[in-house]
Backbone as ProteinMPNN parsed JSONL, in Angstrom:
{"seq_chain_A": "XXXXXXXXXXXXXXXXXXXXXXXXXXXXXXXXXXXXXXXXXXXXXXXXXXXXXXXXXXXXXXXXXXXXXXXXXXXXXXXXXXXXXXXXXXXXXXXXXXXXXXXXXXXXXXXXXXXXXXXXXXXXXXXXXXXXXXXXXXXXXXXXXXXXXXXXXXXXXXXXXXXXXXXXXXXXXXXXXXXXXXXXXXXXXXXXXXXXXXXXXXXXXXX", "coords_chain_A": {"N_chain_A": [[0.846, -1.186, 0.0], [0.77, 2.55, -0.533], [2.639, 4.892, 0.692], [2.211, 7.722, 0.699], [-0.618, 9.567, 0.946], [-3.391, 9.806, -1.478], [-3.623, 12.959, -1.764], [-1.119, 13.565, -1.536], [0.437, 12.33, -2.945], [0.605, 13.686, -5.202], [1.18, 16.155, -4.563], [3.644, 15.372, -3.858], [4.262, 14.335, -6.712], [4.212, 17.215, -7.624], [6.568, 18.408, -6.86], [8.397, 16.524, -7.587], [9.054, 17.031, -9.651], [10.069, 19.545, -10.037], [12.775, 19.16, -10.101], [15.765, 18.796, -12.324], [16.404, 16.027, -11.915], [14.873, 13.227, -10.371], [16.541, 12.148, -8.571], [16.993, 14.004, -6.642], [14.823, 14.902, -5.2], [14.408, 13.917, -2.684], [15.194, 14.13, -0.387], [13.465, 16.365, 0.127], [11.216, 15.049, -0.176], [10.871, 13.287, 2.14], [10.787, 14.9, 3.728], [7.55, 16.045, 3.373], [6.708, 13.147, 3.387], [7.137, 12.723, 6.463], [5.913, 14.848, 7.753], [3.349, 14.066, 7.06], [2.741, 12.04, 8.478], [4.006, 12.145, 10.995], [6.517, 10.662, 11.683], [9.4, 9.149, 10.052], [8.369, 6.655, 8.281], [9.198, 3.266, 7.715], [7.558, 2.618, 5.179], [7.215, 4.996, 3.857], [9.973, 5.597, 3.191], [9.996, 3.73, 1.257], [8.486, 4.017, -0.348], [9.301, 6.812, -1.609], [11.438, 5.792, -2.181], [10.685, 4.4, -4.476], [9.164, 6.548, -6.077], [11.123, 8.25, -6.877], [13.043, 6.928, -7.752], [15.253, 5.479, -6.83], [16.601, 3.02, -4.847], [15.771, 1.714, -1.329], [17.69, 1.817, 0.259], [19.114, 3.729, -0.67], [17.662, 6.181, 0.362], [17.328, 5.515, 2.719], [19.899, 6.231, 3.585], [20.528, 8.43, 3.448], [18.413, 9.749, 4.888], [18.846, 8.873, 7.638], [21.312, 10.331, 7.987], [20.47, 12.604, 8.694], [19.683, 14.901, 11.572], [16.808, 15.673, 12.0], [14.9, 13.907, 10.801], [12.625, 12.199, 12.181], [12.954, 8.185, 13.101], [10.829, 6.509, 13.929], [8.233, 6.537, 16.198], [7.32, 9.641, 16.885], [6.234, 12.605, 20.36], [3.51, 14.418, 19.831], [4.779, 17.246, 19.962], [8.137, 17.738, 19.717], [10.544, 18.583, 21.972], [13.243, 20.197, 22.023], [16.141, 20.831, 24.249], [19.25, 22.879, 24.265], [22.193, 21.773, 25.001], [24.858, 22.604, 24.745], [27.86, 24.313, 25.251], [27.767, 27.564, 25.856], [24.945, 27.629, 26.354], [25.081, 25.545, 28.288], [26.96, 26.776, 30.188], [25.261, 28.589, 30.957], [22.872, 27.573, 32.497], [21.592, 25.55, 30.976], [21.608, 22.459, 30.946], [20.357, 22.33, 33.755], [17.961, 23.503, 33.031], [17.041, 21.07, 31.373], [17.331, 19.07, 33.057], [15.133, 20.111, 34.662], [13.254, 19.845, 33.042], [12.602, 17.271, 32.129], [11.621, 16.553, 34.974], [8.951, 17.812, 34.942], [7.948, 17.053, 33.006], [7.899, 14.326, 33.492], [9.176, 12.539, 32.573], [12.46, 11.158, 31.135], [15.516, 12.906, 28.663], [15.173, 11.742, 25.867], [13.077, 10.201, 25.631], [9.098, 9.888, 25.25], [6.386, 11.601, 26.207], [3.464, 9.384, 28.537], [0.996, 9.61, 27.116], [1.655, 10.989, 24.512], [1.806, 13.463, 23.963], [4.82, 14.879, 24.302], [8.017, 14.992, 23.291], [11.236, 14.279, 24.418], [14.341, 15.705, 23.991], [17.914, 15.822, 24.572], [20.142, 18.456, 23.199], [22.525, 19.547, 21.046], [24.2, 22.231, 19.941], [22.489, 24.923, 18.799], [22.701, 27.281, 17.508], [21.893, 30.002, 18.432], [23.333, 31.249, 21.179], [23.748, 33.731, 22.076], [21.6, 33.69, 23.256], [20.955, 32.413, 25.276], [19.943, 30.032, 28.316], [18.327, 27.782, 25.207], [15.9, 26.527, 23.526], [13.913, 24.236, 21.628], [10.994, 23.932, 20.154], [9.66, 21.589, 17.699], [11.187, 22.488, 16.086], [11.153, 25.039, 15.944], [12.119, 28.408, 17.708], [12.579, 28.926, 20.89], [13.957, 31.452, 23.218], [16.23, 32.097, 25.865], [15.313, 30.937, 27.907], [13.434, 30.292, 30.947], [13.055, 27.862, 34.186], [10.499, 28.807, 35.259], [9.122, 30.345, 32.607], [9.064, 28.218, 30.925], [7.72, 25.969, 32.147], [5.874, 27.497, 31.787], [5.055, 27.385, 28.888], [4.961, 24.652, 28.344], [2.422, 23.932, 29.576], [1.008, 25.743, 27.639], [1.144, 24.619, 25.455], [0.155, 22.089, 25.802], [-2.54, 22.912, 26.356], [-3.476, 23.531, 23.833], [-2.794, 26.281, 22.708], [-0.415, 27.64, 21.563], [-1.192, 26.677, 19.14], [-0.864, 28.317, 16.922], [1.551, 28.966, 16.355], [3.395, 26.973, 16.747], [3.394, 24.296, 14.743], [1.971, 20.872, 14.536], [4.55, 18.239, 14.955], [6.751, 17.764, 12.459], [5.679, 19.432, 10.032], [7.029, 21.362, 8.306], [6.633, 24.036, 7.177], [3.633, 26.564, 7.042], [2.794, 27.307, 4.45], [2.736, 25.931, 1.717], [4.908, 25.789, -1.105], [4.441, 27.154, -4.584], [4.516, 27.06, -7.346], [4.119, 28.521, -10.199], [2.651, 27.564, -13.442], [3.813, 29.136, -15.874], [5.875, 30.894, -14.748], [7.847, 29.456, -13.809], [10.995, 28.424, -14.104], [12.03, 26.199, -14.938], [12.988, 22.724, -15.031], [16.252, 21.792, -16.077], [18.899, 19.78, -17.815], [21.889, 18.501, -15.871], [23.599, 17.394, -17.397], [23.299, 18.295, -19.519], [24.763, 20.376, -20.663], [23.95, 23.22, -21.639], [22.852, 26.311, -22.097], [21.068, 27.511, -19.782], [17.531, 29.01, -20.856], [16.887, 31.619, -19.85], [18.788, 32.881, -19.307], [19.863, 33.692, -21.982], [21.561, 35.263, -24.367], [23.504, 36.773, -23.022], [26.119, 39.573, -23.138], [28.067, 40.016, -21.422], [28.431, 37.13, -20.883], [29.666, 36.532, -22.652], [32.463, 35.936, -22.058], [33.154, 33.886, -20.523], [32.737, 31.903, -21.626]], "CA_chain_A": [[0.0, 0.0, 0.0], [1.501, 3.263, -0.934], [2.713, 5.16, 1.995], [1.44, 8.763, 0.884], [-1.991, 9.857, 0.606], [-3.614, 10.391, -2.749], [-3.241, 14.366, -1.786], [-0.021, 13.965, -1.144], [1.269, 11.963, -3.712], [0.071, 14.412, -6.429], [2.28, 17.321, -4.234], [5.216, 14.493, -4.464], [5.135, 14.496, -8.086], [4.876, 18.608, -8.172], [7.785, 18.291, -5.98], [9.866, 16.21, -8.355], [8.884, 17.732, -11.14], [11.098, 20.924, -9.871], [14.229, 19.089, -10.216], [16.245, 17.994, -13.137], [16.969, 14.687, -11.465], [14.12, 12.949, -9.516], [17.166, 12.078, -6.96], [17.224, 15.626, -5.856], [13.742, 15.41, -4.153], [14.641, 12.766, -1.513], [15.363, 15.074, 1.347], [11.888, 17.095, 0.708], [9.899, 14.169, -0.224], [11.135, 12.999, 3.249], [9.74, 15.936, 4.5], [6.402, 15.25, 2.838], [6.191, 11.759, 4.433], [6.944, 13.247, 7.953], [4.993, 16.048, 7.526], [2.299, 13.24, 7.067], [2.669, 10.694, 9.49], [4.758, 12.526, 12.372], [7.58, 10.886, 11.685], [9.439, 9.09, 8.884], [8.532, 5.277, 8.803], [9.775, 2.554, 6.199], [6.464, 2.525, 4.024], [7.706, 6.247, 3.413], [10.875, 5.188, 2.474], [10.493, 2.14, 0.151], [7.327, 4.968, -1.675], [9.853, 7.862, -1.94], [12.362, 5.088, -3.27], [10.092, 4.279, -5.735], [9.033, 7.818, -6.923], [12.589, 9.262, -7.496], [14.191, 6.009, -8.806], [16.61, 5.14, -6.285], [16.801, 2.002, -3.682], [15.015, 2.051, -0.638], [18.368, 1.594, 1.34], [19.631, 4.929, -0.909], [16.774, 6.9, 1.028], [17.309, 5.312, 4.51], [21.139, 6.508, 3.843], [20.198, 9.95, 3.381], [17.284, 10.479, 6.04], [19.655, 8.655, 8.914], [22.096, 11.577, 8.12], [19.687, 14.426, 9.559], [18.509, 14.435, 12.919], [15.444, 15.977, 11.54], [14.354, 13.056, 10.209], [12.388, 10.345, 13.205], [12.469, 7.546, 11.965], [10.096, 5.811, 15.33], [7.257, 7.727, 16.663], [7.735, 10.771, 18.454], [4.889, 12.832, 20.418], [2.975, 16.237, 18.756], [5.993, 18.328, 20.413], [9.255, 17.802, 19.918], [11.485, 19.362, 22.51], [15.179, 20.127, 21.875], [16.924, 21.589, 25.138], [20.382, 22.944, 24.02], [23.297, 21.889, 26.447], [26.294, 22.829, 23.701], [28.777, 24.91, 25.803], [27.179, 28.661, 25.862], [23.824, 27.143, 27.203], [25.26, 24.963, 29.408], [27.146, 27.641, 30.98], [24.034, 29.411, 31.364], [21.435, 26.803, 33.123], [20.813, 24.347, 29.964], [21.827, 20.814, 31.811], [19.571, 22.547, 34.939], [16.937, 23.712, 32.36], [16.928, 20.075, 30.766], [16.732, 18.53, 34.594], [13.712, 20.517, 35.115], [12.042, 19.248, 31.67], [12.497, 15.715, 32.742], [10.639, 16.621, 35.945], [7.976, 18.525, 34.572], [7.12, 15.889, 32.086], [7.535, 13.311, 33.81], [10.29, 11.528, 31.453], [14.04, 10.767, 30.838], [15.312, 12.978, 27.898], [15.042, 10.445, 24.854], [11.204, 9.73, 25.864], [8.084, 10.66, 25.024], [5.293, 10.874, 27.281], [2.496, 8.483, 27.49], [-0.065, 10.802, 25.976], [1.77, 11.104, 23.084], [2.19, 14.619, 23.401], [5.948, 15.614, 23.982], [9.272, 14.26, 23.101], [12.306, 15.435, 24.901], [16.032, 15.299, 23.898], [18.754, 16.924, 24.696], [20.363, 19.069, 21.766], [23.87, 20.315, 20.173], [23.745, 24.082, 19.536], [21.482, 25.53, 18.22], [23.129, 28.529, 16.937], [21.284, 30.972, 19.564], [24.486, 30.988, 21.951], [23.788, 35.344, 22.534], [20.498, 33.964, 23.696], [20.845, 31.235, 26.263], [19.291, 28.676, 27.67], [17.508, 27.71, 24.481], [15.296, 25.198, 23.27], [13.076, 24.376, 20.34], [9.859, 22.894, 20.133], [9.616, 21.295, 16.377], [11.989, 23.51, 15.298], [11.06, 26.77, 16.408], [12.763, 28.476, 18.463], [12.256, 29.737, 22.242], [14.873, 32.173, 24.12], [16.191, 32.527, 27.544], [13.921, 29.889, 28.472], [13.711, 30.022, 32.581], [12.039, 27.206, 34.058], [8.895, 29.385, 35.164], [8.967, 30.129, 31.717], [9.518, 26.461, 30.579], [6.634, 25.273, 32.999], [4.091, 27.763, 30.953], [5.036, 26.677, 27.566], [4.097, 23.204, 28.329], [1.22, 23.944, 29.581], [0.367, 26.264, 26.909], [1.247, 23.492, 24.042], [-0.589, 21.062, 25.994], [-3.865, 23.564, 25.996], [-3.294, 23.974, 22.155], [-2.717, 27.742, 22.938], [-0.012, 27.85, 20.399], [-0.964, 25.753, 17.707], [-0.683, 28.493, 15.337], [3.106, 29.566, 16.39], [3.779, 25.946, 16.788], [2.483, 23.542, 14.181], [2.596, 19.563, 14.846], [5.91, 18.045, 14.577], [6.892, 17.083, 11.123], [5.49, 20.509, 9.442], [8.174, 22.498, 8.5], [5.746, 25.831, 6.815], [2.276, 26.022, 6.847], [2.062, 27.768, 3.3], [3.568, 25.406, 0.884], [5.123, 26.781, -2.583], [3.788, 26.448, -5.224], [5.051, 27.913, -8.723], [2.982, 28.546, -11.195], [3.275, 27.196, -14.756], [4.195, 30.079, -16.729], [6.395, 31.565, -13.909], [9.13, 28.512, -13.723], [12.703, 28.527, -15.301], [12.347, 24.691, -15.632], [14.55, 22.261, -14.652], [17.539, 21.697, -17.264], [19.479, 18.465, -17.741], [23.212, 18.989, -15.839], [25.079, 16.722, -18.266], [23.157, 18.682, -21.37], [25.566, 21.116, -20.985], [23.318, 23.434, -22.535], [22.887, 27.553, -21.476], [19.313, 27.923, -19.434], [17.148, 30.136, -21.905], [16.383, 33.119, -18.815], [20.557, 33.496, -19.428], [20.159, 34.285, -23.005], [22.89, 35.449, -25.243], [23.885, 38.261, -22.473], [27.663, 39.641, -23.886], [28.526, 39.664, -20.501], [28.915, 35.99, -20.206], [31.164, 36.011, -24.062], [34.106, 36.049, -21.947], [33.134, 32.711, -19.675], [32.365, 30.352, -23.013]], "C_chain_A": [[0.883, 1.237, 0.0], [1.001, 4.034, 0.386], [2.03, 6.945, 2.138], [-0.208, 8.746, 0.236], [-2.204, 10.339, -0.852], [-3.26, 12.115, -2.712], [-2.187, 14.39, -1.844], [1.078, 12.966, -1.974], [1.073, 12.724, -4.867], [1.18, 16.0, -5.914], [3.695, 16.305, -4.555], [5.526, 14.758, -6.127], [5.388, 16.038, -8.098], [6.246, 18.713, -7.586], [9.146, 17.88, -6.844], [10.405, 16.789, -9.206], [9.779, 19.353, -11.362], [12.588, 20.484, -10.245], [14.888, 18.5, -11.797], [16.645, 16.591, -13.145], [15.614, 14.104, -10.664], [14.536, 12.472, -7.718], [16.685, 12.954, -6.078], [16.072, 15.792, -5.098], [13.592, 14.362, -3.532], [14.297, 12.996, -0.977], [13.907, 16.188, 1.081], [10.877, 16.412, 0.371], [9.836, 13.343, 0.795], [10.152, 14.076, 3.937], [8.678, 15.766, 4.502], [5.796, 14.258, 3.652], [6.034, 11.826, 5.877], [6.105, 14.333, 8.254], [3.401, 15.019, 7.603], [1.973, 12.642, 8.157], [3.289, 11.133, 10.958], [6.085, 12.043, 12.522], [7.85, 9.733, 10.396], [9.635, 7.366, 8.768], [8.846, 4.653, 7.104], [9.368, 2.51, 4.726], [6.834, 3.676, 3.479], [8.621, 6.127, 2.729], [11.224, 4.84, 1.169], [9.36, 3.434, -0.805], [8.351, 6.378, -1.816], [11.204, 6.939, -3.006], [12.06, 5.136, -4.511], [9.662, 5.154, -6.628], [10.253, 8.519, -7.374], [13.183, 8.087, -7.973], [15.447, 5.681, -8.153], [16.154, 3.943, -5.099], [16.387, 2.439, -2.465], [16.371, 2.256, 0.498], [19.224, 3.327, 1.045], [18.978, 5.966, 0.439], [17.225, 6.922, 2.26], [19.074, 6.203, 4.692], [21.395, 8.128, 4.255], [19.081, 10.46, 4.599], [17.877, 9.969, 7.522], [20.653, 9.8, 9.438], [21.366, 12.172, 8.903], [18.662, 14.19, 10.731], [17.274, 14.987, 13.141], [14.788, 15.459, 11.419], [13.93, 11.896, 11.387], [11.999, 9.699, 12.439], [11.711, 6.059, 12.759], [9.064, 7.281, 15.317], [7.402, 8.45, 17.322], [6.178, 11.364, 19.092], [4.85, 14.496, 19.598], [4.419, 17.689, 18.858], [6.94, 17.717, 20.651], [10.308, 19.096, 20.378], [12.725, 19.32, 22.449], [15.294, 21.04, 23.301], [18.262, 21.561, 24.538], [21.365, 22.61, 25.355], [24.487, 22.332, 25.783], [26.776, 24.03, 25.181], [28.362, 26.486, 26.537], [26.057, 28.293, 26.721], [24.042, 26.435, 28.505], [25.661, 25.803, 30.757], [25.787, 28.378, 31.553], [22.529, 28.801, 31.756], [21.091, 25.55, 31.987], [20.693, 23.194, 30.668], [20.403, 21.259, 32.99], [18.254, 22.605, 33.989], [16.158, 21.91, 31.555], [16.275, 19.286, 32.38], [15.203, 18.705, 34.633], [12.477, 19.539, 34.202], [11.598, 18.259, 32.135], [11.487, 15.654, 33.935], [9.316, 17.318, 35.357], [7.411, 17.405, 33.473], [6.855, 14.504, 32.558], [7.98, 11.959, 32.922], [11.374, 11.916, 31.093], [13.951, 11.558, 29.268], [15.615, 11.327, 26.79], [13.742, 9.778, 24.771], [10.457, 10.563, 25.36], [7.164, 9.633, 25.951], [4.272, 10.36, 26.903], [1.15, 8.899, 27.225], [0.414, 11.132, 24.666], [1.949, 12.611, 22.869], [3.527, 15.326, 23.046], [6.673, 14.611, 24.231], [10.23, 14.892, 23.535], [13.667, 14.838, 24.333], [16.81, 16.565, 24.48], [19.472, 17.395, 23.711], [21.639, 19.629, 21.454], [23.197, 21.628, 20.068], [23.114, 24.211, 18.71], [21.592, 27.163, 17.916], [22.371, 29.741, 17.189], [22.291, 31.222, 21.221], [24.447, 32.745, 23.131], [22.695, 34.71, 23.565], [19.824, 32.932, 24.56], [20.26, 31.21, 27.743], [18.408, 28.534, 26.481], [17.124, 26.878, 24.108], [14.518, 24.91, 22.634], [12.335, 23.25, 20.224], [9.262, 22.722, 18.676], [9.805, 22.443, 15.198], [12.032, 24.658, 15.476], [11.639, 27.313, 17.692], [11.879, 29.536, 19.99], [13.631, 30.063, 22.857], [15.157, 32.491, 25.831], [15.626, 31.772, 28.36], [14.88, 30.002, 30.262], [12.49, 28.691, 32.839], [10.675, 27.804, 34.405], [8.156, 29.24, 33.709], [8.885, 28.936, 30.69], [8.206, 25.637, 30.838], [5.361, 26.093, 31.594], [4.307, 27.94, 29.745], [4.683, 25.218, 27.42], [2.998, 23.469, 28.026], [0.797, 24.697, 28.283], [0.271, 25.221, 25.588], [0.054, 22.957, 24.876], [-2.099, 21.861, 26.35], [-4.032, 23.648, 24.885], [-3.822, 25.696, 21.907], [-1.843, 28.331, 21.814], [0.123, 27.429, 19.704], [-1.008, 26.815, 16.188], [0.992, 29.194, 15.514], [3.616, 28.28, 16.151], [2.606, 24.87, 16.29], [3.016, 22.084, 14.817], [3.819, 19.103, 14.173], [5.613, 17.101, 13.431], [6.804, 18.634, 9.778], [6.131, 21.838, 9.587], [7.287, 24.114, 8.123], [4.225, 25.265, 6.819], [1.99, 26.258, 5.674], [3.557, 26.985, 2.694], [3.945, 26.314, -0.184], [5.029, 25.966, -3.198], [4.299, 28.008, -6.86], [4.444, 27.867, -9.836], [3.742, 27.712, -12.891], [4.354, 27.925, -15.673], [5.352, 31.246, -15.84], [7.679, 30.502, -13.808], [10.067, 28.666, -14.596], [12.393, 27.033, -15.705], [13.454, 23.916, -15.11], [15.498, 21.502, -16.08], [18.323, 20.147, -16.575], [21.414, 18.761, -17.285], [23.573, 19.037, -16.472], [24.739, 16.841, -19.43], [24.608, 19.313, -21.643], [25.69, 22.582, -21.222], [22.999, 25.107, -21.408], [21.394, 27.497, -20.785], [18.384, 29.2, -20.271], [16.857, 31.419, -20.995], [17.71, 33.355, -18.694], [20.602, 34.107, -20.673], [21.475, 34.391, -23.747], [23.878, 36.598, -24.619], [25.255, 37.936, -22.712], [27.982, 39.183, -22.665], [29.117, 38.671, -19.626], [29.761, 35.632, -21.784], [32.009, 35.225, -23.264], [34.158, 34.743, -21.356], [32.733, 31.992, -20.659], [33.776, 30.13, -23.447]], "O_chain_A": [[1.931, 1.026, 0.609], [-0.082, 4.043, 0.972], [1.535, 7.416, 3.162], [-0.722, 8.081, -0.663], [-1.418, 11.107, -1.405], [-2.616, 12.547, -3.668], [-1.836, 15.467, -2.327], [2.274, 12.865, -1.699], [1.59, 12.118, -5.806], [1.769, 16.717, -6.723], [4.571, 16.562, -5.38], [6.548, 15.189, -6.661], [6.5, 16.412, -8.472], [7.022, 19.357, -8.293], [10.268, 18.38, -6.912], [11.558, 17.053, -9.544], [10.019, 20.013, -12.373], [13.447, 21.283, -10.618], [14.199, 17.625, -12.321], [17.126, 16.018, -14.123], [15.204, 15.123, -10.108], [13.958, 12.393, -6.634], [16.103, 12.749, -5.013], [16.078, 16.726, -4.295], [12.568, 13.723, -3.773], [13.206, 12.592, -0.575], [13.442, 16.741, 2.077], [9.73, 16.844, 0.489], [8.914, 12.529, 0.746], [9.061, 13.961, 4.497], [8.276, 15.274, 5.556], [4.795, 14.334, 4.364], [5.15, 11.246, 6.508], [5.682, 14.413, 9.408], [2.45, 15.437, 8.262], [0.887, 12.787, 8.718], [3.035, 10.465, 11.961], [6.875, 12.642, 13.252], [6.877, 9.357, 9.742], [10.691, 6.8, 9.054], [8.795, 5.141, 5.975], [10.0, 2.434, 3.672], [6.844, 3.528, 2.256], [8.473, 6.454, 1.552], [12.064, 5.203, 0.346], [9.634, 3.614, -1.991], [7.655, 7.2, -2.411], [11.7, 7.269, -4.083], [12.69, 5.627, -5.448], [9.66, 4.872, -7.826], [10.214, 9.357, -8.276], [14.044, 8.343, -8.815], [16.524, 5.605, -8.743], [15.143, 4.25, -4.466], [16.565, 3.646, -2.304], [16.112, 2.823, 1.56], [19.747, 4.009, 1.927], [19.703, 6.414, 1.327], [17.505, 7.937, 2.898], [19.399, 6.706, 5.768], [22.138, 8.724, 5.034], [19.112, 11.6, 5.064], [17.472, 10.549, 8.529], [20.862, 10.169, 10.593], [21.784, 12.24, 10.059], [17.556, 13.668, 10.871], [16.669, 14.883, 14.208], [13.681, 15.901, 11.728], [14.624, 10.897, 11.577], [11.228, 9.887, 11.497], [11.898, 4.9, 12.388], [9.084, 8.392, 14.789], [7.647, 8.184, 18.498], [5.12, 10.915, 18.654], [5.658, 15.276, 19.094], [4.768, 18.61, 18.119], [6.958, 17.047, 21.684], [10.731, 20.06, 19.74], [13.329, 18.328, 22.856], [14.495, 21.97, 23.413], [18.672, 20.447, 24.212], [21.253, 23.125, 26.467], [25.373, 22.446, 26.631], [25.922, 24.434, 25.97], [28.629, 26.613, 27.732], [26.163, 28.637, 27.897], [23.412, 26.623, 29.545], [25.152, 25.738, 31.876], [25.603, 28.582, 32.753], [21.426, 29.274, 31.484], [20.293, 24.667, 32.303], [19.557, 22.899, 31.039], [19.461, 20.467, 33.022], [17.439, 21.705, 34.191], [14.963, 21.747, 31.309], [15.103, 19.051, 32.673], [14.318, 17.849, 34.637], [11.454, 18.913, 34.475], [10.446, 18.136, 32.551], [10.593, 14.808, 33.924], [8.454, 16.64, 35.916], [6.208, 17.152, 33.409], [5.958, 13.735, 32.213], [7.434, 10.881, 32.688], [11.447, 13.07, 30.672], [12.988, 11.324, 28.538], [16.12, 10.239, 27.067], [13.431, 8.929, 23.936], [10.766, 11.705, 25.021], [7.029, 8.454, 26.278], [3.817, 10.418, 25.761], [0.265, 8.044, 27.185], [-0.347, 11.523, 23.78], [2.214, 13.035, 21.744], [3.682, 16.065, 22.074], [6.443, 13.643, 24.956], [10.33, 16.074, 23.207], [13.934, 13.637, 24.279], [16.501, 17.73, 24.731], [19.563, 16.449, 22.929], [21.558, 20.755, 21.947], [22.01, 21.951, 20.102], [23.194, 23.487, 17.718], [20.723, 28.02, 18.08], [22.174, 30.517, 16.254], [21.682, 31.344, 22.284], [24.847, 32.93, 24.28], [22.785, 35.118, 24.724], [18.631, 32.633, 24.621], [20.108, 32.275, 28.34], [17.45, 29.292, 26.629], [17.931, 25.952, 24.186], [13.64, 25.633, 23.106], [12.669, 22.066, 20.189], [8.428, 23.557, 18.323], [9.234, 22.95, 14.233], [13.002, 25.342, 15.15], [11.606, 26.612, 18.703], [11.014, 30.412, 20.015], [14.435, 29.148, 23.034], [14.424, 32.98, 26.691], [15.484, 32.041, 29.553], [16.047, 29.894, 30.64], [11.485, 28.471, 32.164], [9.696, 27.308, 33.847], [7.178, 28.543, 33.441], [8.538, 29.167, 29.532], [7.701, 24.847, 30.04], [4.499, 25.595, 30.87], [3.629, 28.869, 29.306], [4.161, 24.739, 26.414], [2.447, 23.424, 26.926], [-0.035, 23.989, 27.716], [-0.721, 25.176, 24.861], [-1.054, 23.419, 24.605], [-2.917, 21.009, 26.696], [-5.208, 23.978, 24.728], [-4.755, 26.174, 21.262], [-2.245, 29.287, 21.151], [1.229, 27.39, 19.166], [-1.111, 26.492, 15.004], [1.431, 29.928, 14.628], [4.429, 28.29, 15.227], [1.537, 24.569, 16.821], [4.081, 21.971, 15.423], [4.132, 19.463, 13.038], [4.807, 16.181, 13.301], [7.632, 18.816, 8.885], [6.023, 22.818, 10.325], [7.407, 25.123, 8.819], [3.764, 24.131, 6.68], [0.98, 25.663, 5.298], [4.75, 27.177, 2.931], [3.46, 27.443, -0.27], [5.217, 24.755, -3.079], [4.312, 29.224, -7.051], [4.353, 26.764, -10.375], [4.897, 27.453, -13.228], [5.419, 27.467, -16.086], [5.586, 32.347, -16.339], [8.721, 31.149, -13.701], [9.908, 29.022, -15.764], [12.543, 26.739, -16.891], [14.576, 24.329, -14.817], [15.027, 20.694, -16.88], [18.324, 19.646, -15.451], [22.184, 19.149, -18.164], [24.094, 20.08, -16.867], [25.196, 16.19, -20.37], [25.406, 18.954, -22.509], [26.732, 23.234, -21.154], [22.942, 25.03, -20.18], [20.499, 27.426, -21.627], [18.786, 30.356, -20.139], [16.532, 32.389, -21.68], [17.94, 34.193, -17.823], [21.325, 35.103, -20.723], [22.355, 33.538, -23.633], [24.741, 37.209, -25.25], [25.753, 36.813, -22.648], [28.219, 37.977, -22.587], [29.757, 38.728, -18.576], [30.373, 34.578, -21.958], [32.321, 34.072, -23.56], [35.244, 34.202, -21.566], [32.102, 31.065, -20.152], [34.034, 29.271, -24.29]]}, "name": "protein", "num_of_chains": 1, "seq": "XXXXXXXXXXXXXXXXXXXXXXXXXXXXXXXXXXXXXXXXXXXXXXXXXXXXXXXXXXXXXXXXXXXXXXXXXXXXXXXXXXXXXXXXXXXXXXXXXXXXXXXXXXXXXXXXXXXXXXXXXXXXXXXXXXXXXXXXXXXXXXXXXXXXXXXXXXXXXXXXXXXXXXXXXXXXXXXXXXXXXXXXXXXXXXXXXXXXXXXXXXXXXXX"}
């Protein structure tokens, strides 16, 4: 049984259909599948294999790389606490402690409601703006635990489900390129100038 939804295998092909290669839309037809399901399971895999033309073990090689990619169930909120060096100095390890208590789980868990997933996190390139910690990707600053305590709760009221979408959904407004508005995708190994380059002199000197 094919692992995306009829809706969402009809965005897969617009998806491929951007690239000159069908490789090239692995890593956002990954997205796609997690974006679907919450996180990125085999049936996803072996149906993204099969739409771009590459081996199901190609896929798994490429979506193991990025720790973006779960590839088990996580819950609706994925929490990153940063401990990288900057944060740590500045409460992260204590800020992470707290999480664990406040949820009521070891990072690497998710609780059994299914709502949040905790890890602990590498930098997160917010270092001015520590402790920090990101709930499916987005970012929160300074986090204290007061502050910490009423972001739970507020996820778990669905207070900010429009700052914070469910984990897997990287934008809420997809793109979408119109027909008559695309360059097209060109064949690398044509060789061949893209026609929105033209005959401009300016590139004589580079032929």
């Amino acid at each position: 049984m094919a692992a995306f939804s009829e809706a969402n295998i009809e965005v897969a092909r617009e998806i491929i259909g951007r690239y000159p290669v069908p490789k090239s839309a692995v890593i956002p037809l990954c997205h796609l599948a997690q974006e679907q399901d919450g996180h990125l399971t085999d049936e996803a895999m072996a149906h993204v294999a099969e739409l771009t033309g590459v081996t199901p073990a190609e896929v798994l090689g490429t979506a193991s790389f990025y720790e973006m990619f779960k590839r088990h169930e996580c819950g609706r909120y994925v929490v990153n606490v940063c401990t990288s060096i900057a944060c740590h100095l500045m409460g992260g390890d204590e800020l992470l402690h707290h999480a664990e208590e406040k949820l009521g789980i070891k990072a690497g868990a998710t609780t059994p409601d299914g709502t949040f997933t905790l890890e602990g996190y590498e930098c997160q390139a917010a270092c001015t703006e520590a402790p920090a910690l990101q709930v499916n990707y987005r970012f929160f600053h300074k986090v204290s635990t007061e502050s910490f305590d009423q972001l739970v709760d507020d996820l778990s009221a669905v207070r900010l489900d429009g700052e914070v979408p469910p984990h897997g959904t990287l934008a809420r407004i997809r793109q979408r390129i119109p027909a008559d508005r695309a360059a097209g995708p060109s064949d690398p190994e044509a060789g061949t100038t893209p026609a929105w380059m033209g005959d401009s002199p300016a590139l004589e000197g580079g032929r």
